[in-house]
C-alpha positions as CSV (number, residue, x, y, z in Angstrom):
1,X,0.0,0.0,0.0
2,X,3.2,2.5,1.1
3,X,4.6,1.9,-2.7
4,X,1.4,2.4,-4.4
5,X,0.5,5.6,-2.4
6,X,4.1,6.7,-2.9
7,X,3.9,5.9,-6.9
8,X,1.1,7.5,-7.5
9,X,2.6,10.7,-6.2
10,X,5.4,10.3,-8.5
11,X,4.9,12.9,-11.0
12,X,4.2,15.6,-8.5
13,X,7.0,14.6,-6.5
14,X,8.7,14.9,-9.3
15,X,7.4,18.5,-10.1
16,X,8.3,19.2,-6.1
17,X,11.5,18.4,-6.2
18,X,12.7,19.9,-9.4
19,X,11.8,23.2,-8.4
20,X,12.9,22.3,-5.1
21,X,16.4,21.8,-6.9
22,X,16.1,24.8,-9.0
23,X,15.3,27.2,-6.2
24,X,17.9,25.8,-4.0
25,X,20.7,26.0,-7.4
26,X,19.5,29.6,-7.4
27,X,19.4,30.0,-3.9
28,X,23.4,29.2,-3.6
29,X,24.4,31.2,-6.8
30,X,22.3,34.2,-5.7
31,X,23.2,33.9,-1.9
32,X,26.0,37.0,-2.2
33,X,23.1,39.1,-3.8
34,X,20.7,38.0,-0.5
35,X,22.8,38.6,2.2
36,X,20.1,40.5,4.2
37,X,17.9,37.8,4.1
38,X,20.9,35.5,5.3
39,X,21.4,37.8,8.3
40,X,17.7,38.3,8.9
41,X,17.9,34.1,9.0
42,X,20.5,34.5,11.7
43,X,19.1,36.8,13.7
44,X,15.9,34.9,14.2
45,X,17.3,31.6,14.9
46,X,20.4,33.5,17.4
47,X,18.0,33.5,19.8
48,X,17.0,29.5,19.9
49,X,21.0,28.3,20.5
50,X,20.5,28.5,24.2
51,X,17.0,27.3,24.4
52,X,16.7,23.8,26.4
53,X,16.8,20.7,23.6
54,X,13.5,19.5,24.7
55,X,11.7,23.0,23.7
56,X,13.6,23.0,20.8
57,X,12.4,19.5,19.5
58,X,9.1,20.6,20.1
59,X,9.5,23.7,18.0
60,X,11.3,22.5,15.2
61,X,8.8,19.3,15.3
62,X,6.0,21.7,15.6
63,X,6.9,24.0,12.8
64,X,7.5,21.0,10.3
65,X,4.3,19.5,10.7
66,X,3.1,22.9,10.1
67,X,4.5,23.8,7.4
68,X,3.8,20.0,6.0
69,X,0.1,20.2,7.1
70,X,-0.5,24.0,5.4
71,X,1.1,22.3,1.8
72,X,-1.7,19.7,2.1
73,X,-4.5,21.6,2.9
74,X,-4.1,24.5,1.3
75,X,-2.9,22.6,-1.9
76,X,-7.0,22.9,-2.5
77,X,-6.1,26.8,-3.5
78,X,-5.1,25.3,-7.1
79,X,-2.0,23.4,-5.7
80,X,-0.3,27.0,-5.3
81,X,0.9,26.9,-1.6
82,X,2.8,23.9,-1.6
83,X,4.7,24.9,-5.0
84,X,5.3,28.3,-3.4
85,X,6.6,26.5,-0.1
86,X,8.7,24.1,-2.4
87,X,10.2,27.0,-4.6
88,X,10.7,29.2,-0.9
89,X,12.4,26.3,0.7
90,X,14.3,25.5,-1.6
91,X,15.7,28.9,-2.1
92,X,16.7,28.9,1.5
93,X,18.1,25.7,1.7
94,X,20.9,27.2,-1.5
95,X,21.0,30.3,0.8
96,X,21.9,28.5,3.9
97,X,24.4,26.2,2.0
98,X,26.1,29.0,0.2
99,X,26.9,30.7,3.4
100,X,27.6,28.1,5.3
101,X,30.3,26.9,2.7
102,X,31.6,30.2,3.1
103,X,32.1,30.5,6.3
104,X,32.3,26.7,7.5
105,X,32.9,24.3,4.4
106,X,31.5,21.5,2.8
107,X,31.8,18.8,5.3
108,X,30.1,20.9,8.0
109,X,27.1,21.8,5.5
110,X,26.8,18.3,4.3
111,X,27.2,16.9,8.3
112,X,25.0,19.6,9.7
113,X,21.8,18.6,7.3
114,X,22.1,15.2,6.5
115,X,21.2,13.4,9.5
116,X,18.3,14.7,9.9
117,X,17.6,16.1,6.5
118,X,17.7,12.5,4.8
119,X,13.9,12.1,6.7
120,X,13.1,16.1,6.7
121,X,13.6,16.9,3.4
122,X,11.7,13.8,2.2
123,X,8.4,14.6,4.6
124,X,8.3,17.8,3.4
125,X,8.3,17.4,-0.4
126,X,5.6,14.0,0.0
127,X,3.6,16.8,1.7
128,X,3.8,19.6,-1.3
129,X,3.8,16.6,-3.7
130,X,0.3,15.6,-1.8
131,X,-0.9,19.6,-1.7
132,X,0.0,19.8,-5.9
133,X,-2.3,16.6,-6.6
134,X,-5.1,18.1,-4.2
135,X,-5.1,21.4,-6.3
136,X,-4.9,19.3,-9.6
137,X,-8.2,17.7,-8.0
138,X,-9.5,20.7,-7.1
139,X,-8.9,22.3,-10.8
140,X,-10.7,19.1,-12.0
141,X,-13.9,19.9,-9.9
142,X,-14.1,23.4,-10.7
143,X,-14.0,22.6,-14.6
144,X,-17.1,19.9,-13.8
145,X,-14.8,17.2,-14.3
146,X,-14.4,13.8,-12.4
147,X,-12.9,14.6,-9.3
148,X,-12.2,12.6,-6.0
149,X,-10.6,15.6,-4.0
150,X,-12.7,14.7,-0.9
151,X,-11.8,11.3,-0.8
152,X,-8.2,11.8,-1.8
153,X,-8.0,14.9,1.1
154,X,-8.9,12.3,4.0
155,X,-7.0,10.0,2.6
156,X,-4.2,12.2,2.0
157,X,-4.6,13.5,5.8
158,X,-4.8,9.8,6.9
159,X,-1.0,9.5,5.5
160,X,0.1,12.4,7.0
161,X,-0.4,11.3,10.3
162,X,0.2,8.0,10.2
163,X,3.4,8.1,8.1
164,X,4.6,11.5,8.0
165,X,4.1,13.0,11.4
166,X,5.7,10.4,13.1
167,X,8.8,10.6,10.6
168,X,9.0,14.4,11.1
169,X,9.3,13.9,15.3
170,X,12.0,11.4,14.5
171,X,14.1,13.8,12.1
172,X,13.8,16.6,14.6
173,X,14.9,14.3,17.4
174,X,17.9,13.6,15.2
175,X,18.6,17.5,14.3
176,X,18.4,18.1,18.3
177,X,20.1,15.2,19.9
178,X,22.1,13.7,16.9
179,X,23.6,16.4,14.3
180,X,25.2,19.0,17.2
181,X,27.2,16.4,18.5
182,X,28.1,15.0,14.9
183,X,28.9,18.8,13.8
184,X,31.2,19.1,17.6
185,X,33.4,16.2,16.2
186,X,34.9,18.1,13.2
């Protein structure tokens, strides 16, 4: 059931995380023209280094399955949110990495998302890939054609919390208990 519900995703996976990719190629190469947004980034995270690890796993948990949940529901708005949150995302991620490899390298970049990323980033583009077929539904109903989008939405929500959710507490457990002390090793 996983593989089926997965491959029949695939082409809006696909869409997800090619301009996923795109934003995040333009996000490096353009990341000396947005500096400000790189130091706005800084300045609003500065503040959670100190915070206790426990509040931390629950914010970062918290503000996944947010931003996972909003790409599913409001994928009903013509599948526009979660291809805006894959483009934004994206863009960050190539704005974070070109900094980072400025200022720390590639082994710190690569060792400071991977853990945690190789579940994250995953979750998150299921859940815009998910929001995109929900707006292609949607777009099928508003032009009077066949369209299942109530029936796909629970069943869509269904997967979310059964498989996604849990995967997204797990991947914030790892970014909170696993990658600092990885990243204190090198």
């Amino acid at each position: 059931m996983l593989k089926e519900y997965v491959t029949s995703l695939r082409w809006y996976l696909a869409l997800s995380s090619t301009l996923f990719l795109i934003m995040s190629i333009l996000g490096y190469f353009f990341g000396g023209e947005f500096s400000y947004l790189w130091e706005s980034l800084q300045e609003t995270f500065e503040g959670f280094i100190d915070l206790h690890p426990l509040f931390l796993l629950v914010f970062i948990f918290v503000n996944n399955s947010i931003a996972s949940i909003v790409s599913i529901l409001l994928g009903v708005i013509l599948g526009i949110v979660p291809l805006l949150a894959s483009a934004v995302n994206g863009l960050i991620i190539g704005l974070v990495g070109f900094h980072i490899l400025q200022t720390e390298g590639l082994k710190f970049f690569v060792l400071g998302i991977m853990p945690h990323g190789v579940i994250e980033l995953p979750m998150f583009l299921l859940s815009t890939a998910i929001g995109i077929r929900i707006g292609v539904e949607a777009i099928k109903k508003i032009l009077g054609k066949e369209s299942a989008v109530k029936k796909r939405l629970k069943n869509d929500l269904e997967f979310y919390a059964v498989r996604i959710l849990p995967l997204l507490f797990l991947a914030a457990l790892i970014e909170i208990f696993i990658t600092p002390s990885i990243l204190l090793m090198i």
